[in-house]
N, C-alpha and C positions, 0 to 999 in steps of 0.2 A: 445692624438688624438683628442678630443674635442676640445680642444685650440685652433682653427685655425690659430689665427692674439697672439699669447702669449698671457699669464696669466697677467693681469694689465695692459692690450693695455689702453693707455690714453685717449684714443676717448670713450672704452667701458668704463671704469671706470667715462668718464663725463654724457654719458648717462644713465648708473644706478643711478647717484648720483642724476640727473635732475627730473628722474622719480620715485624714492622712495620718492622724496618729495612733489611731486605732485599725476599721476594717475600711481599706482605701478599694483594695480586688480580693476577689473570690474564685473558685473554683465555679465555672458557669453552669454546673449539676448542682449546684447550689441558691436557695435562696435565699436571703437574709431581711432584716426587721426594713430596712429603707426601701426596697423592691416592693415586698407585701403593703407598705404602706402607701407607696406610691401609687400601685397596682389600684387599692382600695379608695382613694382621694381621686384619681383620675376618673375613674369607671362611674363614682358618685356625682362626678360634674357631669360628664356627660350624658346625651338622652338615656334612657330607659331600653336594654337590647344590646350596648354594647359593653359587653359585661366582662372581656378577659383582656388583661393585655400584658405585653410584654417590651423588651425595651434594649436598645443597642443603641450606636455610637453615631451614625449621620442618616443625614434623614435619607441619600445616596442607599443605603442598605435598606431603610424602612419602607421605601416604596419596591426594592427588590423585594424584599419579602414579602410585601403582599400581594406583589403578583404574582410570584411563586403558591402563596396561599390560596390565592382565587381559583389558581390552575390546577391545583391540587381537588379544591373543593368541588370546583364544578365539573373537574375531567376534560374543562375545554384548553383548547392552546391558543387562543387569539386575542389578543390584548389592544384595545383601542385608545392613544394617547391624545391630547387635543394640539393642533399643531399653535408653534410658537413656544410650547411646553420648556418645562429644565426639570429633570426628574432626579439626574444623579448620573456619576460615570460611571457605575457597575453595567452588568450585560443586559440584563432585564429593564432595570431605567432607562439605560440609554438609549435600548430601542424602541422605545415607545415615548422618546421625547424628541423635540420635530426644532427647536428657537436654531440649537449647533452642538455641536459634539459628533456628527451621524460619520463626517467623513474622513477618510486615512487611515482607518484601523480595518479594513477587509469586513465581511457578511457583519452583520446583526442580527439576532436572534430572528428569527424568521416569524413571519405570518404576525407584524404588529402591524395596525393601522392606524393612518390618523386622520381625526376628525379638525374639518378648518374651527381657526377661529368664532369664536361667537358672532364678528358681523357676516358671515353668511348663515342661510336659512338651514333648521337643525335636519329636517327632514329630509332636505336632499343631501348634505352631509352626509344622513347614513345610508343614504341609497347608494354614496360613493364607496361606504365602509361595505355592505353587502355587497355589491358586484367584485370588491379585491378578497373579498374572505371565504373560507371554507365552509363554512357551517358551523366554525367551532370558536362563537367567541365568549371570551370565559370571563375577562373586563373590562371598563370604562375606566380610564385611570387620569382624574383631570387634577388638575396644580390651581384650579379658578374656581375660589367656592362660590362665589356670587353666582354661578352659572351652570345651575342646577335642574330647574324645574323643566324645562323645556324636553332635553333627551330624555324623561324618566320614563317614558311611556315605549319609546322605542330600545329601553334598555332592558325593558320588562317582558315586551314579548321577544325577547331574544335570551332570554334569562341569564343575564351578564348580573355580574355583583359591580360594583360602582368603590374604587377606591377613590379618597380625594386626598391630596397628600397639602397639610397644615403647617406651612414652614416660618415664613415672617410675620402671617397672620394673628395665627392663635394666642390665648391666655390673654387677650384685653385687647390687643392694637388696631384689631378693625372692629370695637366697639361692643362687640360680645366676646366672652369666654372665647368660642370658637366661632370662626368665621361664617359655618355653614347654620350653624345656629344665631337667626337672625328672621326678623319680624315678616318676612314677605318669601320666606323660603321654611315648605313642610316636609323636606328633602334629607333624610338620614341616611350618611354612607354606610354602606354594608361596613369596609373595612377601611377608618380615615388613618391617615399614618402622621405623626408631630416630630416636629425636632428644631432644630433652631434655639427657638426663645423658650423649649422647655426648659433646657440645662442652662441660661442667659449666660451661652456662650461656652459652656464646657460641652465636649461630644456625650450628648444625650438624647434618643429618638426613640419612637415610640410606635409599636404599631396595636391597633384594640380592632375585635373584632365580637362578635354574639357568641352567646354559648353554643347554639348551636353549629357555627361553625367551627368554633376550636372543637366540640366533642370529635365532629367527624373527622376533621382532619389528625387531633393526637388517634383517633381510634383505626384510622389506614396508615397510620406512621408517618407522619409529616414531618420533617427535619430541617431543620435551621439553627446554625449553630458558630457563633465566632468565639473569639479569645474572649469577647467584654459582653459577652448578651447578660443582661440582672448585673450589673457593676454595683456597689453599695455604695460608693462615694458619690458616681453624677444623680445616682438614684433620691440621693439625701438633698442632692442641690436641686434636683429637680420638686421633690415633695415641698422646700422652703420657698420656692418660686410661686408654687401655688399658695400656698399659705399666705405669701408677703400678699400679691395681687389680690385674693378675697377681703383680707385682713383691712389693706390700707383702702378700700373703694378705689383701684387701680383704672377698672372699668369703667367707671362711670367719668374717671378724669381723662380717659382718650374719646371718650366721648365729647367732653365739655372742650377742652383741646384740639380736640377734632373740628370741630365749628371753625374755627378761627383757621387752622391749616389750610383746610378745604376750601373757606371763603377768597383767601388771599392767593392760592394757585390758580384761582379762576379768573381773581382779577387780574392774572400776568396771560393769562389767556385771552383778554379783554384785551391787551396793550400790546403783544407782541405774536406777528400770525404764524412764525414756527413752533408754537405750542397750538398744537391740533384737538389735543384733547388731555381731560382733567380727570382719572378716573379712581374710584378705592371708597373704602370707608374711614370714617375718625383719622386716626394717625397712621394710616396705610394707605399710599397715595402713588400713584401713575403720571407721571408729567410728561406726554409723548411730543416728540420733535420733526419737524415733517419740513421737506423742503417746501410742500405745497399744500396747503389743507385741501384744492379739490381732488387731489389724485393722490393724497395720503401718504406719499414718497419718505419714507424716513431720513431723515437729515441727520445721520450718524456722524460726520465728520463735524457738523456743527455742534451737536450735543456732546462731543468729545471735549471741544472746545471752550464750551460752555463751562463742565464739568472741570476741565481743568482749572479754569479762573476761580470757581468757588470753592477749591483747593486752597489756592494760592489767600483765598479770603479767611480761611480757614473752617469749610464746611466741607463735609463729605455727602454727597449723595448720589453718588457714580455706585450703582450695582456691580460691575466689573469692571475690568481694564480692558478686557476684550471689546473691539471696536463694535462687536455686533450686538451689542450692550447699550451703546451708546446715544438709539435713538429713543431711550425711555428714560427717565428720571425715577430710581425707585426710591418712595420715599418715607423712612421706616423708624425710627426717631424711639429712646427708651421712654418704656410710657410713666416712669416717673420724672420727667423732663417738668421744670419750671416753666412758667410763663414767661419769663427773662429769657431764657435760651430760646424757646421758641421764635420771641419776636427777633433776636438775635443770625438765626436760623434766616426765616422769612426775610431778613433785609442783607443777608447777603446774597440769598438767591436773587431778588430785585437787583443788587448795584453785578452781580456776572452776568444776567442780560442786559441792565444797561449798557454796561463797560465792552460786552463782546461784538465783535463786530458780524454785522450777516443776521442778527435774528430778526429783522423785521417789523422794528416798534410802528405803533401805529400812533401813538401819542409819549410824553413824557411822563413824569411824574409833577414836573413845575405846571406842563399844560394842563393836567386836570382837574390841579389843586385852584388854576385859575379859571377854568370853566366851572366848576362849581361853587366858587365866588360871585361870578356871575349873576348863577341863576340864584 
């Protein structure tokens, strides 16, 4: 999922190679030629507003920091995550993400809420977030760009800044540059945070935010600060990531890619009824597992199973090992992947639900190919 551009892209292998032998780390009061230019190449992709940014090691830290930022900015202390969430295991992420992590480590930051998933209605959602909160909530912090429009109204008369945090999505794989940047959404996050597929695979994250909140905030002393904040080296890999992606029309081939992905998970939806639902854009995809589609029951032990065989076939697309992982299919593919891999991909996911036992065909592949002889 990190890989954006594949594992030993030639471009990223000359520029690690360039910069371990010259400026690999810096002193973090420092900034050097591949930060500023990174800084300037990202801010230019994105809308118009979000004009500064800066950059550290997982995305784990970059959605810390901006919620620390939002909290800062707005004076408020309440931070609202959407449940189902994964934000990261620092103290700020963790408690404002809802999917697992929450339990066995004693309190979590106090006063985070969480907003249900998108199949409930948004409005009473936040009538659930106002009766648990104080009056003081400072942001909206969601992991689901697709899923935007809807809260903006009630996050506005509450005057919350809205982080959306871009980890497997961004730089092409759900069909745009950035995920939340997309044809049916006029929905700009105050403060989006990237990491993942920026560094394709080296620790590199990203958090941008408007001028006028970096003024306020560097002008009351806002602090964040690690060993690797402005690194030069992932800063270099992250600028040629961008470059590779604009350069080769990256985007527009997870689009045309995307067609084919999306049509063919739907068909296994068509055939087999513990696949409940098919959801994502282009090459970023959701394959959920349910014992039952009318009562949506996750079939984890089965998606495990599943997931193991198309190991064994030699395809990865288990998100974790963690069993609670195991009733969604995440499916995130480098988006300079061939059509050969792809269909390659595709037919082994087909023969691990054939081959598995328990998933619930509802026809073969032989019966279709002979009902549509037929007709």
């Amino acid at each position: 999922m990190s890989c954006l551009i594949g594992h030993g892209h030639p471009k990223t292998v000359e520029t690690i190679t360039q910069h371990a032998a010259g400026l690999d780390h810096l002193f973090s009061g420092m900034l050097s030629s591949p930060v500023i230019q990174l800084g300037e190449r990202l801010t230019d992709l994105l809308p118009k507003g979000l004009d500064k940014a800066f950059f550290l090691s997982a995305g784990g830290e970059s959605n810390e920091t901006a919620i620390k930022l939002a909290k800062f900015y707005t004076g408020k202390l309440e931070v609202v995550g959407l449940g189902g969430s994964w934000h990261g295991m620092a103290g700020a992420a963790v408690g404002t993400q809802y999917h697992s992590g929450r339990t066995g480590y004693g309190p979590l930051i106090p006063r985070t809420h969480q907003l249900p998933c998108p199949t409930t209605e948004v409005a009473y959602g936040f009538s659930v977030v106002d009766r648990a909160s104080c009056g003081s909530l400072a942001a909206h912090d969601r992991a689901t760009p697709g899923y935007l429009k809807a809260p903006k109204a009630h996050r506005e008369t509450r005057s919350m800044l809205l982080i959306v945090g871009e980890a497997h999505t961004r730089v092409g794989r759900a069909g745009d540059l950035f995920a939340f940047i997309h044809a049916d959404n006029d929905v700009v996050p105050d403060v989006p945070t990237l990491s993942k597929t920026l560094g394709n695979g080296l620790p590199l994250s990203a958090v941008v935010a408007s001028d006028a909140i970096a003024t306020v905030c560097r002008d009351r002393g806002h602090l964040f600060y690690t060993m690797h904040v402005n690194d030069p080296l992932p800063a270099a890999v992250g600028l040629k990531v961008l470059d590779v992606v604009v350069r080769d029309g990256l985007v527009e081939r997870s689009r045309r890619l995307g067609v084919r992905l999306q049509a063919t998970l739907r068909e296994l939806q068509t055939r087999y009824t513990c696949v409940c639902d098919v959801r994502g854009r282009d090459l970023m995809a959701g394959l959920e597992i349910v014992v039952d589609r009318e009562t949506k029951a996750e079939a984890t032990e089965l998606g495990y199973m599943i997931a193991a065989r198309m190991t064994e076939l030699g395809l990865l697309a288990q998100l974790s090992t963690n069993l609670s992982f195991a009733g969604c299919f995440g499916i995130a593919p480098p988006i300079t992947m061939t059509e050969e891999q792809l269909e390659e991909g595709l037919a082994i996911m087909e023969e691990a639900f054939r081959s598995t036992e328990g998933t619930m065909p509802l026809y073969g592949v032989d019966e279709k190919a002979e009902a549509n002889s037929q007709e």
